[in-house]
Backbone as CSV, one residue per row, in Angstrom:
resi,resn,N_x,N_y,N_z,CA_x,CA_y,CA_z,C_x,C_y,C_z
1,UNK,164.465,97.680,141.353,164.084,96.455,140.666,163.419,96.810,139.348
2,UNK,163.622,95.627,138.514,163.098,96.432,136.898,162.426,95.054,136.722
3,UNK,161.092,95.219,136.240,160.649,93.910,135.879,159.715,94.457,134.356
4,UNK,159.702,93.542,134.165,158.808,93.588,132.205,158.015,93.212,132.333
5,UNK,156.616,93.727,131.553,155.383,93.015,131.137,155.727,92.538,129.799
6,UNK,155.493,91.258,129.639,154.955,91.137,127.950,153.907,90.297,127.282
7,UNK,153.110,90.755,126.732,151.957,90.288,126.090,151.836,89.672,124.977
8,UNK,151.386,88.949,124.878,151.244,87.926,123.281,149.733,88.843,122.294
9,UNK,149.447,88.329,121.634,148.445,88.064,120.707,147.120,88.353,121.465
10,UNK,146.565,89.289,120.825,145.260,89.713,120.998,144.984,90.495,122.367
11,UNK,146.105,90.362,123.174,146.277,91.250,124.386,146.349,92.417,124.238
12,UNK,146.448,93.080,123.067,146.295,94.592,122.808,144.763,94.955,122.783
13,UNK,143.554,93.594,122.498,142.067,94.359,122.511,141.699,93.720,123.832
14,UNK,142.162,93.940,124.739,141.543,93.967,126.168,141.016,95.225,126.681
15,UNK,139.730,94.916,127.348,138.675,96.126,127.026,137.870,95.703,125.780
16,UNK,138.117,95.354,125.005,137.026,95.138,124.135,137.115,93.516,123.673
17,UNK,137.655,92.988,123.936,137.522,91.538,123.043,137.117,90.911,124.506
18,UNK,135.785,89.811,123.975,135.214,89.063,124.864,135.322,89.690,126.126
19,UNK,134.555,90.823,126.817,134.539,91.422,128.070,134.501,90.346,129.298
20,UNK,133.745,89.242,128.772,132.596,88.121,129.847,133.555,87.924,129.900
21,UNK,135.110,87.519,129.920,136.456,86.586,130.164,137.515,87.392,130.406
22,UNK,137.747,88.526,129.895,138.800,89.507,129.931,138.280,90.382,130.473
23,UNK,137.591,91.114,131.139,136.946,92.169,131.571,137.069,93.261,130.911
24,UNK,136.788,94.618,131.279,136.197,95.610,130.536,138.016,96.736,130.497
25,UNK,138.486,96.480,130.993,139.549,97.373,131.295,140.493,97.108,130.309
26,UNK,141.339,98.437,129.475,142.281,98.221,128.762,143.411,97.435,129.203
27,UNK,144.562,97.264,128.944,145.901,96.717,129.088,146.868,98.266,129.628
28,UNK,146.293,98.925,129.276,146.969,100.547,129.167,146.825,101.291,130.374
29,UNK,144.792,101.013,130.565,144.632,101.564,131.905,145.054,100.593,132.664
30,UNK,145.546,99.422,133.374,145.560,98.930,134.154,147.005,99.010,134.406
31,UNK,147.456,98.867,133.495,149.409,99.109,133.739,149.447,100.562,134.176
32,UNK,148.699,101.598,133.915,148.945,102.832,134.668,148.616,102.238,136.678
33,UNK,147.659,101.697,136.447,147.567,101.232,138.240,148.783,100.345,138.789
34,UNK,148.994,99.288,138.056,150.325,98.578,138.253,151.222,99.595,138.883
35,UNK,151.586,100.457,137.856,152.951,101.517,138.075,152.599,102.112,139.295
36,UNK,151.497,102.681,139.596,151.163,103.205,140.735,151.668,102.443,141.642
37,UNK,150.790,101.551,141.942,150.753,100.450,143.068,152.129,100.023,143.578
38,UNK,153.185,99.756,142.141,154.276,99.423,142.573,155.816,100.480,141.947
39,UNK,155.076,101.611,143.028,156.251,102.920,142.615,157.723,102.174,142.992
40,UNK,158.182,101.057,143.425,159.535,101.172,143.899,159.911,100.305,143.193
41,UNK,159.450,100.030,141.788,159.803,98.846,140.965,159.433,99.603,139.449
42,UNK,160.757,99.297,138.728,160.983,100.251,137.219,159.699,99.399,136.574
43,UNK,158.223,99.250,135.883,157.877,98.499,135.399,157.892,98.869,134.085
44,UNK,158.109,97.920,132.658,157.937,97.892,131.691,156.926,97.287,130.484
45,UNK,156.313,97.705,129.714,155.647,96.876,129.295,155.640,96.738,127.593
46,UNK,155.507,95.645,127.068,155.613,94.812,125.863,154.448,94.006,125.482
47,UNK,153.966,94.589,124.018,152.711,93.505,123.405,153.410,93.623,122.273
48,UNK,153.191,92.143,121.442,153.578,92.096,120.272,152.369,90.676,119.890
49,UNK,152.020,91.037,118.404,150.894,89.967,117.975,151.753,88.656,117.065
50,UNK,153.260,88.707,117.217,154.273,88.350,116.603,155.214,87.144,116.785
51,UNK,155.113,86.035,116.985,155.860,85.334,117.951,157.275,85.327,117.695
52,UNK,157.710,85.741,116.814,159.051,86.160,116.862,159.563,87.565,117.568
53,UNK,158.609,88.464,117.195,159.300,89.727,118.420,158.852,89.225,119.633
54,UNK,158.162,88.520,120.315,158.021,88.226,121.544,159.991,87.304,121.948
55,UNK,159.698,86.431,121.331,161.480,85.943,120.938,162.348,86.546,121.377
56,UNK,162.291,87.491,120.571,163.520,88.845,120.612,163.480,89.337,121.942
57,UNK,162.037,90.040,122.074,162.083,90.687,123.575,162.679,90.060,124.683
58,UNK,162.187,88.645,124.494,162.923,87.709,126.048,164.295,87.625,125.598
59,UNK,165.103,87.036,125.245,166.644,87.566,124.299,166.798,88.858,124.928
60,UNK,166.305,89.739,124.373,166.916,91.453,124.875,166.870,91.562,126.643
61,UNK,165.622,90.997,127.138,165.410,91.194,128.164,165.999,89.973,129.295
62,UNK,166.642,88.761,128.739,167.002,87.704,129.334,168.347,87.508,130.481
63,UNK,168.553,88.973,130.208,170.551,88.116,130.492,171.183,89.355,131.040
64,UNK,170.615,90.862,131.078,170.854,92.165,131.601,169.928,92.853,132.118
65,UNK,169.724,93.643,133.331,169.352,94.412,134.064,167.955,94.287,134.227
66,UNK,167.080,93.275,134.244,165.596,92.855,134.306,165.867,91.783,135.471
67,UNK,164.755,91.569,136.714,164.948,91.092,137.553,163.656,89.819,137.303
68,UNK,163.028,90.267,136.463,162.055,89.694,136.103,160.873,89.803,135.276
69,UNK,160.357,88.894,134.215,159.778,88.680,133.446,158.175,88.578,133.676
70,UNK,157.195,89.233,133.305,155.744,88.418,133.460,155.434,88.389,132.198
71,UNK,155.191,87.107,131.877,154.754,87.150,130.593,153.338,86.100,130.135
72,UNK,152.436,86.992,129.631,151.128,85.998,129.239,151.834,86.289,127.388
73,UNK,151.346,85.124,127.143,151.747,85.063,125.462,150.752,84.650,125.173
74,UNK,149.906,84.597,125.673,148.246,84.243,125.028,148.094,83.075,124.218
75,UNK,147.663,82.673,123.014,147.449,81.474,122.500,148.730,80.856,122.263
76,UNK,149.948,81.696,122.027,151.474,81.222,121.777,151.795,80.301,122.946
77,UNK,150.946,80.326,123.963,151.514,79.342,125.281,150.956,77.895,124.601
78,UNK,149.759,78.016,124.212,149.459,75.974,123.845,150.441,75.507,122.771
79,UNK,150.922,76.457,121.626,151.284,76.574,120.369,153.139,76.494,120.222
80,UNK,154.135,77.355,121.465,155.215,77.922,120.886,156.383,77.718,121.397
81,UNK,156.459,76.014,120.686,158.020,75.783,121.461,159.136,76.455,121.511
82,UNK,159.077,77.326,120.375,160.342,78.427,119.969,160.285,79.330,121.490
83,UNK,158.765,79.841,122.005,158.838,80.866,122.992,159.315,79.539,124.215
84,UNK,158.895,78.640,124.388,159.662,77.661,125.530,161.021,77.890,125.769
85,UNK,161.504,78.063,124.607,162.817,77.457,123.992,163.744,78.756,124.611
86,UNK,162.762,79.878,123.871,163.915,81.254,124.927,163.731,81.341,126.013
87,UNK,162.678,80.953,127.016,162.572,80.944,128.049,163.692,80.134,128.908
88,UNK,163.910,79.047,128.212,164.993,78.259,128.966,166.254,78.512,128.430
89,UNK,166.268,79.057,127.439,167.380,80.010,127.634,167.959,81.245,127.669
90,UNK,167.475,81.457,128.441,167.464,82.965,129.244,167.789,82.652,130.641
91,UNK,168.888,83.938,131.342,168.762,83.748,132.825,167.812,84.485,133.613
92,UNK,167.026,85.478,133.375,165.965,86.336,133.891,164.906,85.121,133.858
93,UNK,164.570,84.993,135.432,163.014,84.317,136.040,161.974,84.693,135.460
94,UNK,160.653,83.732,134.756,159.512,84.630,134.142,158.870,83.720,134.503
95,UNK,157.353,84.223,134.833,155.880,84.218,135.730,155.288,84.034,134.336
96,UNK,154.777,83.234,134.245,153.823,82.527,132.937,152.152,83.411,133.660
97,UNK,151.790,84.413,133.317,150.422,84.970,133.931,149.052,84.473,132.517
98,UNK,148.114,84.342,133.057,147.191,84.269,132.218,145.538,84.551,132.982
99,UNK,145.354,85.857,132.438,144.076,86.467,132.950,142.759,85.371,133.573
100,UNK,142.437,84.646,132.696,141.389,83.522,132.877,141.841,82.375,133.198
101,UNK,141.295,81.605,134.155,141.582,80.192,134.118,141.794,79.275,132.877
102,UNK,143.214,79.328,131.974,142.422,78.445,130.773,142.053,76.802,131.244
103,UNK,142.385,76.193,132.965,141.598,74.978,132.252,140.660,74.614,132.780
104,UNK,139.815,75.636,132.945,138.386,76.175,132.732,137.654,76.004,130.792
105,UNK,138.925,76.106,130.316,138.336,76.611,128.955,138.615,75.193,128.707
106,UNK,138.760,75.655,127.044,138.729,74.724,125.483,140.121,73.853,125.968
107,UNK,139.736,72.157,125.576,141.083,71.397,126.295,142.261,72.119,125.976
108,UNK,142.384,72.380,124.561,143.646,72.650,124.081,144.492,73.908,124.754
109,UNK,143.592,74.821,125.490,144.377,75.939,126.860,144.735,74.898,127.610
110,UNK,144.463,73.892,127.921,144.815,72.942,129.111,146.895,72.581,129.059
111,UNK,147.655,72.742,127.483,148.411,72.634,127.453,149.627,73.497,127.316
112,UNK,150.433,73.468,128.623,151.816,75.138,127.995,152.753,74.497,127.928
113,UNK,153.877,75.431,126.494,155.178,75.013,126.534,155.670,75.916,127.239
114,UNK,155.048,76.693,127.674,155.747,77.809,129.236,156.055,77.188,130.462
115,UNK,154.871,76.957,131.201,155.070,76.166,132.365,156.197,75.571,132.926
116,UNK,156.641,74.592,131.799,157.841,73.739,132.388,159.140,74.627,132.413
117,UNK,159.095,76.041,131.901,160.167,76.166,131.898,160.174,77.505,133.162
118,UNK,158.927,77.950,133.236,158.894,78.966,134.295,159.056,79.034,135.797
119,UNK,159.557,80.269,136.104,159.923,80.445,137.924,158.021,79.841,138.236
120,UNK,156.902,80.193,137.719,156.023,79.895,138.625,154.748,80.276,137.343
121,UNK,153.524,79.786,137.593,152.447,80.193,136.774,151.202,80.816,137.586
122,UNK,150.351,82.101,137.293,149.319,82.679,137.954,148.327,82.622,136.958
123,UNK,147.072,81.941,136.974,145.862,82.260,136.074,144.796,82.248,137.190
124,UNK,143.678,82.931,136.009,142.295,83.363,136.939,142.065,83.906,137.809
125,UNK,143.148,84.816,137.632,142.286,85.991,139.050,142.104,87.260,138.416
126,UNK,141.952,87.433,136.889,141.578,88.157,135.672,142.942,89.102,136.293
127,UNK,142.647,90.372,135.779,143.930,91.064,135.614,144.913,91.185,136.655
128,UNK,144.184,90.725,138.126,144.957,90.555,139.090,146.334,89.598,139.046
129,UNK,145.772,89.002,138.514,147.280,87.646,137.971,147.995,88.361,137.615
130,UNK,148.033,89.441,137.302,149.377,90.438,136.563,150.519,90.598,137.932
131,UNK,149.710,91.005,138.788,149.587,91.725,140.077,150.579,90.818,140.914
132,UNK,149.793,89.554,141.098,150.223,88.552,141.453,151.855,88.036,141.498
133,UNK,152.104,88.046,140.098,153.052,87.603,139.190,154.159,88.637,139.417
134,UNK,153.734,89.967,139.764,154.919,90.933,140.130,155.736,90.865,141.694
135,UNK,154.239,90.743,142.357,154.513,90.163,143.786,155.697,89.129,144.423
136,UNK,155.484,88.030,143.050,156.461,86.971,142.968,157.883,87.795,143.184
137,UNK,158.074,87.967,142.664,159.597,89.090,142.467,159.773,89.713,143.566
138,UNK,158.941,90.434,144.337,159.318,90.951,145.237,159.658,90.122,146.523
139,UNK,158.851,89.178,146.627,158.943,88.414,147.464,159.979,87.446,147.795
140,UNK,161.347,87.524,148.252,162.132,86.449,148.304,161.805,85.901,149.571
């Protein structure tokens, strides 16, 4: 099984941006535990601060040899009908993950153009939602 990580915007300073919400752990070290945890599954991973290479990636990754998608796009989820837009068209299933509860937060996290188009959504169980979201996949 081959599944993708991909990250939006500002997901590259995890470990250091706002610890109190994101916790203290890189994106780097924790995908080394991922891989561990789930040796019988190819995992890949993708950050881009870009909403067009995020675009591309689901496109590249949509329609050949990926069984599945997790993707947090970070603020691009309240913001990015374009990222909706490849999502629904794409045939690869993707897990909308998001570290923190956003609707816990600021209203405007309260709204995704992901959601409606995703196999399923995981927030607030901080990096565990990653975890979560892979699980999905395995689990038929």
């Amino acid at each position: 099984m081959k599944i993708i990580i991909i990250n939006g915007p500002n997901l590259n300073l995890l470990g250091k941006r706002e610890p109190e919400v994101y916790g203290k752990t890189t994106f780097e070290d924790y995908f080394a535990d991922l891989q561990f945890k789930f040796q019988e599954v190819q995992l890949e991973y993708f950050q881009s601060n870009s909403e067009g290479d995020i675009i591309s990636k689901l496109h590249d990754c949509g329609f050949e040899d990926y069984e599945g998608i997790v993707l947090n796009a970070g603020a691009y989820t309240h913001t990015s009908i374009g990222i909706g837009d490849a999502i629904k068209g794409i045939n690869t299933p993707v897990v909308e993950v998001h570290i923190s509860n956003t609707f816990a937060r600021e209203k405007f996290r309260h709204v995704s153009y992901i959601s409606p188009v995703a196999k399923g959504v995981v927030l607030g169980f901080g990096l565990k939602s990653y975890d979560l979201a892979i699980r999905s996949f395995l689990e038929k």
